[in-house]
KOLLUMVO-295824 format. One record per residue (C-alpha): x, y, z. Coordinates in steps of 0.25 Angstrom, whole numbers, plus 5000, padded with zeros to 4 digits. Layout:
XYZ...
% end
This chain:
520151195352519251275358517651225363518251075362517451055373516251115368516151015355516350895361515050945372514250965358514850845352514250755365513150825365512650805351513250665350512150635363510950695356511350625344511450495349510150525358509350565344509950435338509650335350508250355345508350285333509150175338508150135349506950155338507750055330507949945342506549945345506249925331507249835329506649745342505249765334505649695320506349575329504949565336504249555324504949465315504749535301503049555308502849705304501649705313502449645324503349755321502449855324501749805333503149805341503449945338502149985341502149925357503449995358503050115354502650175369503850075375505150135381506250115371507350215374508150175387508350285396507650395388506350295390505850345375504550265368504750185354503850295349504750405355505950335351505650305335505150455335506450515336507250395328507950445315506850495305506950445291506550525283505250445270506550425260507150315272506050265277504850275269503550335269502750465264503150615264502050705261501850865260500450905264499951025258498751105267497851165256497851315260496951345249495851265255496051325268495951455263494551415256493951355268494251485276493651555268492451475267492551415253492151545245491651525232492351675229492951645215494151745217494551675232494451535227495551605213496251635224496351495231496651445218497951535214498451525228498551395225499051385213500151505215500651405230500751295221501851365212502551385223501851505231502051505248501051575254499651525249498851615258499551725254499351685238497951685241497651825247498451875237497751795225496351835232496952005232497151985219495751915214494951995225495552135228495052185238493952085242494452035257494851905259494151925274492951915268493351755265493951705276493351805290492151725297491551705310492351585313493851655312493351785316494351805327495451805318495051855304493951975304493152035292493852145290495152065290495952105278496652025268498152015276497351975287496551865282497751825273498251815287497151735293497451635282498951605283498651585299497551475295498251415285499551395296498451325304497951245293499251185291499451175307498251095307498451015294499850985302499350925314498250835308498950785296500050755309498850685317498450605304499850545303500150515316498750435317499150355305500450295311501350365303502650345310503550475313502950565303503650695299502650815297503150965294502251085291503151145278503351305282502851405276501851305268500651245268501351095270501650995278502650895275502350745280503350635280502650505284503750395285503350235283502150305275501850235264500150255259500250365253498650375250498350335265499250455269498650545259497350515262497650545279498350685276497550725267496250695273495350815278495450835293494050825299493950865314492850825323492350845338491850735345490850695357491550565363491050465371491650455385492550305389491350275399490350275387491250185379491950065388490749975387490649975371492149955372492149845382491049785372491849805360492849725367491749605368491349595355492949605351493249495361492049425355492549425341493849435339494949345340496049335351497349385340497349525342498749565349498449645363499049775363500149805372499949895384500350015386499850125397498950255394499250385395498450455402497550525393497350655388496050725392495650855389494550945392493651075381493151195388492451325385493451435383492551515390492451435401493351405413494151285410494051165418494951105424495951025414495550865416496550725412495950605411496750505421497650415413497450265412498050115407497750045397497149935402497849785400499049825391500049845398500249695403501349605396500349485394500649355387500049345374499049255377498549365388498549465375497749365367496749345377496649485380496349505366495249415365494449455378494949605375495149635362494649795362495449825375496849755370496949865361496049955368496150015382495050085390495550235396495650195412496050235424496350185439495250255447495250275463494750145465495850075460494950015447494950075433494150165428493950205413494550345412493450455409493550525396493550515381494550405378493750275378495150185374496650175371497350105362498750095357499050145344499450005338498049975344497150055337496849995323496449865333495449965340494950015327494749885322494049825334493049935332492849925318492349785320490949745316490549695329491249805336490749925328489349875329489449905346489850025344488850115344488650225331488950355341490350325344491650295335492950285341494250365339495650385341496550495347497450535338498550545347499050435355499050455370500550535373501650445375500950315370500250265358499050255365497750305357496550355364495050305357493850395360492450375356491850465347490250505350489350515336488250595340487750645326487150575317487850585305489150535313489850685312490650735323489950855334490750935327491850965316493051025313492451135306491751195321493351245323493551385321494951395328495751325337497151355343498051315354498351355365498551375383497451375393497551455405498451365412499451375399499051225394498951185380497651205374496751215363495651315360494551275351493651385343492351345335491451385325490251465328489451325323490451245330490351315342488551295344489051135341490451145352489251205362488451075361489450955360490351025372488951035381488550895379489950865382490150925395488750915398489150795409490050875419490350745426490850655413491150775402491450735389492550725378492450795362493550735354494250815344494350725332495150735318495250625308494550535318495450555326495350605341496250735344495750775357494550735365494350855376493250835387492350945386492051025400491051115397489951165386490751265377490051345371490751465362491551365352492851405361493551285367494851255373495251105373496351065385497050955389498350885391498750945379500250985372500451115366500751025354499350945357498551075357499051145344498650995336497351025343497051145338497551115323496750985325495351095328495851185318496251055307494451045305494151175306494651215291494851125279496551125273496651015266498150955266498550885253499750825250500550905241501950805240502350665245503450575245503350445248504450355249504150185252505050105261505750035251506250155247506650215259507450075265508250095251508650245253508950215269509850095265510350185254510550315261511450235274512350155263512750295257512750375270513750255274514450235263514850385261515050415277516250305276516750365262516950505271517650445281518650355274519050485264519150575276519950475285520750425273521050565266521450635282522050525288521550545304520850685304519950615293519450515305519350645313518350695303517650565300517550555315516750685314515950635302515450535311515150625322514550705313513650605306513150555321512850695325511850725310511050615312510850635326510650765324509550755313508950635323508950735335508050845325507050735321507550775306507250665296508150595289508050555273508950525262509250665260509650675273510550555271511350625261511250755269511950665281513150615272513150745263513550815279514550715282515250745267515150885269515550875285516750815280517250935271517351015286518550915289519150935276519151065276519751065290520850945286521151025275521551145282522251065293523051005282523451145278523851185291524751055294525251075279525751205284526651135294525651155307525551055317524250955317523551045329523751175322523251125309522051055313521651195321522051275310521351195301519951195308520151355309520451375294519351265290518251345299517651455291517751355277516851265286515851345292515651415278515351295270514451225282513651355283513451395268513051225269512051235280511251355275511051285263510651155272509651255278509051325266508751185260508151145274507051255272506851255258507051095257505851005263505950845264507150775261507950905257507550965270508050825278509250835269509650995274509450945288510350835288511250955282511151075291511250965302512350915296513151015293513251075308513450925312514650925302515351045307515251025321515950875318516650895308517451035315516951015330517150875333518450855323519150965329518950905344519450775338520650825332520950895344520750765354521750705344522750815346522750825358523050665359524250705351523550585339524050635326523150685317523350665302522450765290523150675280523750545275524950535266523950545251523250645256524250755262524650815249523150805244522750935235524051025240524751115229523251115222523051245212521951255204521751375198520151375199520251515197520751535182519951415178518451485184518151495169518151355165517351335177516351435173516251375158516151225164515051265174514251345161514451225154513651135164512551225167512151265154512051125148511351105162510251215157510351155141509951015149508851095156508051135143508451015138507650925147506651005150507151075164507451005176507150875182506250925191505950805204504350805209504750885220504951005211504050985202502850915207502250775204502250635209503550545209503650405211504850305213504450175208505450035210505049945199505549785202506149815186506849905177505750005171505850085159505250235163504750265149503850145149503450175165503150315158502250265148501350175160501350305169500850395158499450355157499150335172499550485173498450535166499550545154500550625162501850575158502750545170504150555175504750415176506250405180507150285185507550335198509050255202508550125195507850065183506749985191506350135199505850255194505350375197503950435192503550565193502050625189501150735191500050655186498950715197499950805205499150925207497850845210497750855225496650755228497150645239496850525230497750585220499250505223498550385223497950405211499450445204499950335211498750225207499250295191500450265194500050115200499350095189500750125176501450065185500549935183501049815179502649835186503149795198503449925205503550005220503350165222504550175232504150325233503150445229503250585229502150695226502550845226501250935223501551055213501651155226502751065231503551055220503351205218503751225232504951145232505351225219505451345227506051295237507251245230507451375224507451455237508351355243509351365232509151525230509251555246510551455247511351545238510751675244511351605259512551575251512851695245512551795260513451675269514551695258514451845257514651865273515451755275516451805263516151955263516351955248514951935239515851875227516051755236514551745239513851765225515151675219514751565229513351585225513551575210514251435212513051385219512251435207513351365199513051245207511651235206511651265190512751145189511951045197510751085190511451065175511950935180510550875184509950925170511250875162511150725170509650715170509350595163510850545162511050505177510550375181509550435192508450555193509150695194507950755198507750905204507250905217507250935231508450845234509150925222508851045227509550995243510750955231510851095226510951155238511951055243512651065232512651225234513151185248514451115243514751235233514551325245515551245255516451225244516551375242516451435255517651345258518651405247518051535251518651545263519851495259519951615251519551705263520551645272521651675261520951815260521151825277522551775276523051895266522351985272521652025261520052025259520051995244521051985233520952005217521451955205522451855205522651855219521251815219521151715211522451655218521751655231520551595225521251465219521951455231520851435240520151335229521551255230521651255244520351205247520251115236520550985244519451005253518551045242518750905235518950825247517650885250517050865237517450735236516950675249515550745249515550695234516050545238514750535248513850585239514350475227514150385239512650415243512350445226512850315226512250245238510950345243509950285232509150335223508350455229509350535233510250495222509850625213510050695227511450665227511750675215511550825213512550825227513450755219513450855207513450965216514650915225515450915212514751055206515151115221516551085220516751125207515951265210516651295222518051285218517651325202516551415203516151485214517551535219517951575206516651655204517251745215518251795209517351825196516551895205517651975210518252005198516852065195517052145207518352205206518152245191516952315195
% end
C-alpha cells in the first residue's frame, strides 16, 4: 500500500491535537470537581472557589488559567445545559428614520411602513425594499434631500442620487448592526454570563445570542433591549480621591462588623493608559502608567489575620489603591484616572459599601464612581474611576449624540488607533472640556468614555482640540480599537434591537436530555460494534477499531473548532458512526467477492478497497453537500447538527478506508489470519435475483397510493402541523406533578389569551405538555413576554407545574425559516442532479435520482399528515424536520449512487457505454442484487441505532428521529424500487424519441 507512511503521520497528528482540544475539558472538570469537595453542597462556597481560581495556573506544562482552561472545554450547547437562546432583531426601519431626521413626509414614512411589512414576509434586503417603495410613492423626488446634511457631508453630497444614497444607507445600516454587536457583547459580558455564544446572522439584520445557565428571561430582556446611551466624562484624578476613600474606610471600620471574608490576593496588571490629541496637532509622545500591586492580598494569612483585617479595613480588603515602588524605595499612589482595583468577585461588596447611608453621605454630590467594563488583561481585576458632575442637572459634559463618525485605524507609527469626529455642536463643547483638561501641563487630565455606566476608555487628554477631530491612542489591540469606535458610533444614531425569537431551555431539562442523549449515544455505539464484530468475524474488530478512532477524532475535532455541541449534534455524532460503518460494508462485501472468486486474502482485501472506492467517495460527497447546504441555510441546532456531519463525514472516510487499510496491512504482513465471515454468515444473500425491474409498477402504484392519501390527510386536517418556528408564536413545555387533561388546560388558557384559543399537546407524557399561542406575538414592546408568561401564570393557577422551556419566533423569523428550508431542499436537488450528471455522464441518471428524492420527500411528508394525531408523540414540522429531510435525501442519494456505479463498472467491464432493452434491464437487476447485502446491512444497522436513540434520546428530539426513521425505511425502498427504475423509463423515453 502506497503513502502507508503518510497516514499513520496524519493519524499521529490528529490523534495529538485531539487529545490537546480534549485535556481542556478534563482539567476544567478536576478543578471543578476539587471546588464541589471544597464546598460540601455550599453553592457559594462553590463559587467562591471557582472564582479565586479563575487567574490560578491549572494546566501543568502549558501553565493555562481556570478562566483559559474552562473557555476552551466542550461547549454544550442550551438543550444540555440550560439557559436562553435569543435572536436580536436591529430595527433598520428606525435607523433609516433617525437619519433622516424624523420626517413628518407622509409618502417617506408609507415607505417605512411597507418595507417592513414586505421584510416581514420574508423580504432580504430592507433598504433596498425601501428605495424602491419610496420610487414608487415619490418618483422623481430625491431621497438626498432626506438623508444629506452638514454632519455626513463628506460622504453623502446634495446632489447625491438615489443609488447613492440607497448606498449610503446599506453602509450605515452594516455599522448599525456592528455597533448593536459589540455593545449587546459588552452588556453580557458585564452581567456574568458564563461563555456566551454571539453570531451576527449574514446577510440580516440579526444577531443570534445563546446565553448558557441563563435563566431571567425578563432580566435579560430588559439588558439587550435597553437603549445604549453614551456619555463623556471629566474624571477626578486618584490624588483627589485617597483621602475620602481612606475616610470611607473609617466610617466602614466604625460600623460594620468583623464577618466580611477578605479577598484573596492577586497582583495587577500594569494598567492601561492612554492619551487624546488634536488631529491637527503633532502627537506627543505615547505615555503608560507604571504598573502596580495590589496592596496586602497576596499574603496567605490565617483566618483570624483576614478577620482582623476585615474589621480595621474593610474598604481595602476588597479594594486596592493603584501603587507604585518610587525611586525612593516607598510607595507612591500611581498618577492617573484609576482611583482603585477590585477583583471581579469583589465588586457587589465595593458597590454595597458605597451605597451605605453613612458612606453615601461622605461622598460628596460632584462624583459617583464607576466601573471599567473590562477587566485588566490576563486577570479579573476591574478598575474603579471617579466620575466628576460638574452640571447641575447631573447630565454628562457631553453625549453620544456630538459623534458624527468614528473609525479605526494606524497612527503614523502603524499602532492601533481610533479617530473620533464630532458634530459641528459637539465640536464648540469638545473645544471647552479638552481645554480645561489639559489646562495643567504638569498633571493633565483623564475624560472617560462611558456606556451603560460603564467605563470603556479613559484617555488623558494632552492638549485643547479644537476642530472636533480627535484621535484616541494607547496600548490598544486592533481588536480594542474597532469595539472602540462601534462603542462612539453605538450613541451617535438610535437602532433599536428587539428580540424577534427565544428559546429558553431550564436545567432540569437540559440534565434529562445530557443523561438521555449519552445512554442512546452508548447503547447504540456497542449495538454497531457487536453486529459488525459478530456478522465479520475479525475484520469487523478492524472496523469497529476504526469506529472508535473515528468517534475520538469527531469529538475532538468539533472541540479544536469551538463548535458547540447539542442534542442535534448528538444524534449527528451516532447518525456518522452508522453511516461510517456502511464504507466497511461496502469494502467487506467486495472483499468477500473477490475471496469467493478463489483469490488469496491479500489480493482480495486490495481488490476490495479498489472496487469499493469510487461507490464510497460518491455516496460521502453527494452526503457532505447536503451536510453543507443545511449548514448555510440551517441556524441553531440544525446548523450544530450539519457540523457534526460534514465533520464527521471526512472523519468517517479517512477511519473507516485510511486507518483500516493500514491495520489490515500490519496484520498481513504478521501472517495473522484475517477472516470477513463466520460459518452463518458466509453464504449470506449469495444466488439473490429480484427482479426489481418488472415489478417497477407495482412500486409506482404503492408509492401513488401513499402520497395521495398523504394529500387527502392534508385537506382533511386542515394542512400541516406547522412547529413555532415555522409559523410563528410562543411555545411552552410545561411538567405538571400529574396527569393533565389538554382540553381542560385549553379551556383555563382561553381567557387569559385575550380569547385566542391555544395549542395545547402532551409532548412524550401525560403530566407534560406543550402550549403554543400567538397571543401578543407581534407586539414588540419589552414588557410584552412577561406579560404572556404572567397570562399563562395566571390559567395555569391553581396546579402544580414547572416551564421546563420557552420558545418565541417573531412572524419575520418564521417567515425567514420558511424560505430557508425551501432553498435548502430546492438547491440540494439542483447539487444532486449537476454531481450525478458529471460524475455519470448520462442526464437520465441525474433527473431519475432527482425524482426519488422528490419521491422521498412526498413519502415522509404523507406519512407525517397520515400519523399525526395516532402517534403517541408530536410530529410537528419544523427546523429538525427540515435537517430530517435532507438526511433522509442523503440516504436515498448513497444508496443510489452505490448501485449506480455498480451498473458503470459492468458498463466498463463490457466495454460498452450503455445497453437497451433487455440487456438493460438484466444489468440493472443485476447490480440491485448484487449490492443488495450492503444495502440492507446498511439499512439495518443505521435503522437499529436510530430505534435505539428514538427509544433512549428523550423526548425533544424524539419527532426528529422519528422522520429519520421513516426516511431510513422510504430511502431503501426508493433506492432499489424507484429511482433506479426510473432510469430505464427515462431511457425508454429516450430511445423512442
Amino acid at each position: 500500500m502506497q503513502g502507508k507512511g503518510f497516514i499513520k503521520f496524519i493519524a499521529i497528528v490528529l490523534a495529538i491535537v485531539c487529545a490537546y482540544a480534549l485535556s481542556f475539558t478534563l482539567v476544567a472538570s478536576k478543578v471543578e470537581k476539587d471546588a464541589k469537595n471544597a464546598a460540601k453542597g455550599d453553592l457559594a462556597k462553590e463559587k467562591a472557589y471557582l472564582d479565586s481560581m479563575s487567574t490560578v495556573k491549572v494546566y501543568p506544562l502549558v501553565g493555562f488559567t481556570y478562566q483559559e482552561v474552562k473557555a476552551k472545554e466542550i461547549n454544550l450547547g442550551l438543550d444540555l445545559k440550560g439557559g436562553m437562546n435569543v435572536t436580536m432583531e436591529i430595527s433598520l426601519a428606525e435607523l433609516v428614520k433617525s437619519l433622516a431626521g424624523n420626517p413628518t413626509d407622509a409618502n417617506f414614512n408609507k415607505a417605512v411602513q411597507n418595507a417592513q411589512i414586505q421584510l416581514n414576509a420574508g423580504g432580504k434586503d430592507y433598504i433596498k425594499i425601501f428605495v424602491d417603495e419610496f420610487e414608487k410613492l415619490s418618483p422623481g423626488v430625491k431621497l438626498a434631500d432626506y438623508f444629506s446634511n452638514q454632519d455626513n457631508a463628506s460622504q453623502l453630497k446634495p446632489s447625491a442620487s438615489n443609488a447613492e444614497v440607497e448606498s449610503f444607507l446599506e453602509k450605515e445600516a452594516t455599522s448599525a448592526i456592528d455597533r448593536s454587536f459589540t455593545v449587546l457583547r459588552s452588556r453580557i459580558d458585564g452581567s456574568g454570563v458564563v461563555s456566551p455564544n454571539m453570531q451576527k446572522q449574514e446577510g440580516s439584520n440579526r444577531i443570534l445570542i445563546e446565553m448558557p445557565g441563563v435563566q431571567d428571561q425578563e432580566r435579560m430582556a430588559k439588558l439587550l433591549q435597553g437603549s445604549a446611551e453614551l456619555q463623556f466624562w471629566q474624571v477626578y484624578q486618584v490624588q483627589e480621591v485617597a483621602p475620602l476613600l481612606e475616610n470611607i474606610n473609617k466610617i466602614l471600620a466604625a460600623t460594620l462588623k468583623a464577618d466580611a471574608p477578605a479577598a484573596k490576593d492577586t497582583t495587577a496588571a500594569p494598567a492601561a493608559g492612554g492619551k487624546l490629541a488634536g488631529l491637527e496637532k503633532a502627537a506627543a509622545k505615547d505615555t503608560t502608567a507604571k504598573g502596580g500591586k495590589l496592596a496586602g492580598l497576596g499574603k496567605k494569612d490565617s483566618s483570624a489575620v483576614k478577620a482582623e483585617l476585615m474589621k480595621s479595613n474593610p474598604l481595602y480588603a476588597v479594594l486596592n489603591l493603584p501603587i507604585y515602588q518610587g525611586e525612593n524605595g516607598q510607595q507612591q499612589l500611581m498618577p492617573g484616572a484609576v482611583v482603585g482595583m477590585s477583583l471581579q468577585k469583589d465588586t457587589a461588596k465595593v458597590n454595597a459599601y458605597l451605597k451605605l447611608p453613612e458612606v453615601a453621605a461622605s461622598i460628596p454630590s460632584t462624583m459617583k464612581f464607576m466601573w471599567s467594563v473590562k477587566p485588566r488583561e490576563g486577570s479579573r481585576i476591574f478598575e474603579l474611576y471617579a466620575i466628576k458632575v460638574v452640571s447641575a442637572d447631573g447630565k454628562p459634559d457631553l453625549g453620544g449624540d456630538a459623534i458624527s463618525d468614528s473609525k479605526d485605524d494606524f497612527d503614523q507609527h502603524n499602532k492601533p488607533e481610533v479617530t473620533m469626529y464630532m458634530t459641528s455642536e459637539g465640536a464648540a463643547k469638545w473645544k471647552k472640556i479638552t481645554a480645561e483638561a489639559a489646562a495643567d501641563p504638569n498633571n493633565k487630565k483623564s475624560i472617560a468614555i462611558v456606556l451603560d455606566n460603564q467605563v470603556y476608555s479613559a484617555p488623558t487628554v494632552q492638549n485643547e482640540i479644537a476642530g472636533g477631530v480627535s484621535q484616541i491612542t494607547g496600548n490598544f489591540t486592533q481588536a480594542d480599537t474597532k469595539d472602540l469606535s462601534n462603542i462612539l458610533k453605538a450613541g451617535k444614531l438610535p437602532a433599536p434591537a428587539r428580540i424577534a425569537g427565544s428559546y429558553v431551555v431550564g436545567p432540569t431539562l437540559g440534565a434529562q436530555a445530557i443523561h438521555d442523549g449519552l445512554i442512546s449515544f452508548v447503547i447504540a455505539f456497542i449495538v454497531i460494534l457487536i453486529f459488525m464484530a459478530l456478522y465479520y468475524h475479525r475484520a469487523g474488530w478492524v472496523a469497529n477499531f476504526a469506529l472508535l478512532i473515528n468517534l475520538f477524532f469527531i469529538i475532538g475535532i468539533l472541540v479544536s473548532l469551538g463548535a458547540v455541541l447539542t442534542l442535534p449534534g448528538i444524534a449527528g455524532i451516532v447518525l456518522t458512526i452508522g453511516l461510517s460503518v456502511d464504507a466497511n460494508i461496502l469494502i467487506f462485501e467486495r472483499v468477500r467477492e473477490e475471496l469467493a472468486h478463489g483469490k488469496n486474502t491479500a489480493t482480495a482485501i486490495k481488490e476490495g478497497f479498489k472496487h469499493a472506492m469510487p461507490s464510497i467517495i460518491d455516496s460521502n460527497v453527494t452526503l457532505f453537500i447536503l451536510g453543507a447546504i443545511l449548514y448555510v441555510f440551517g441556524s441553531g441546532p440544525v446548523q450544530g447538527f450539519a457540523t457534526t456531519l460534514c465533520i464527521g463525514i471526512l472523519s468517517s472516510l479517512f477511519a473507516a478506508v485510511a486507518i483500516s487499510r493500514v491495520v489490515f496491512e500490519s496484520l498481513l504482513s504478521r501472517k495473522i489470519d484475517v477472516s470477513f465471515d463466520n460459518s452463518l454468515t458466509r453464504n449470506a444473500f449469495k444466488n439473490l435475483a429480484f427482479n426489481f425491474v418488472g415489478r417497477r409498477k407495482i412500486y409506482y402504484v404503492i408509492s401513488t397510493i401513499i402520497i395521495i392519501a398523504g394529500i387527502g390527510m392534508y385537506f382533511k386536517n386542515g394542512g400541516l402541523n406547522l412547529g413555532v418556528d415555522f409559523k410563528g408564536g410562543r411555545t411552552y413545555l410545561v411538567h405538571f406533578d400529574k396527569a393533565v387533561n389538554t382540553e381542560d388546560l385549553k379551556a383555563k388558557l382561553n381567557p387569559v389569551f385575550g380569547n385566542e384559543t391555544p395549542e395545547v399537546k402532551t409532548a412524550g407524557e401525560d403530566s407534560q405538555v406543550k402550549i403554543t399561542t400567538t397571543f401578543h406575538i407581534e407586539d414588540q414592546d419589552i414588557k410584552t413576554d412577561k406579560v404572556v408568561e404572567d397570562a399563562l401564570n395566571k390559567g395555569l393557577a391553581g396546579s402544580k407545574y414547572e416551564i421546563v422551556s420557552s420558545q418565541k419566533v417573531t412572524p419575520i423569523i418564521a417567515s425567514d425559516i420558511v424560505n430557508g428550508a425551501f432553498y435548502a431542499v430546492l438547491i440540494s436537488c439542483l447539487f444532486m442532479f449537476i454531481y450525478i450528471v458529471v460524475r455519470f455522464k448520462k442526464w437520465q441518471y441525474g433527473l431519475g435520482a432527482v425524482i426519488a428524492l422528490f419521491h422521498d420527500v412526498l413519502m415522509v411528508l404523507s406519512f407525517y399528515t397520515i400519523l399525526d394525531g395516532i402517534m403517541p408523540f408530536s410530529l410537528e414540522i419544523g427546523q429538525d424536520f427540515i435537517a430530517a429531510i435532507l438526511t433522509v435525501m442523503g440516504y436515498t442519494m448513497t444508496e443510489t449512487v452505490v448501485v449506480f456505479d455498480r451498473i458503470r463498472e459492468k458498463l466498463k467491464e463490457s466495454g460498452k457505454e450503455d445497453l437497451h432493452g433487455e440487456e438493460r434491464n438484466n444489468l440493472i437487476n443485476f447490480a440491485l442484487n448484487s449490492t443488495l447485502s450492503r444495502t440492507i446491512l446498511t439499512s439495518l444497522t443505521v435503522f437499529f441505532v436510530l430505534l435505539v436513540i428514538f427509544i433512549f434520546g428523550g423526548d425533544s428530539i424524539r419527532g426528529f428521529i422519528f422522520a429519520l426513521l421513516i426516511g431510513r425505511i422510504i430511502g431503501t425502498y426508493s433506492s432499489l424500487c424507484i429511482s433506479t427504475p426510473i432510469v430505464i423509463d427515462l431511457g425508454s423515453s429516450a430511445e423512442k424519441k
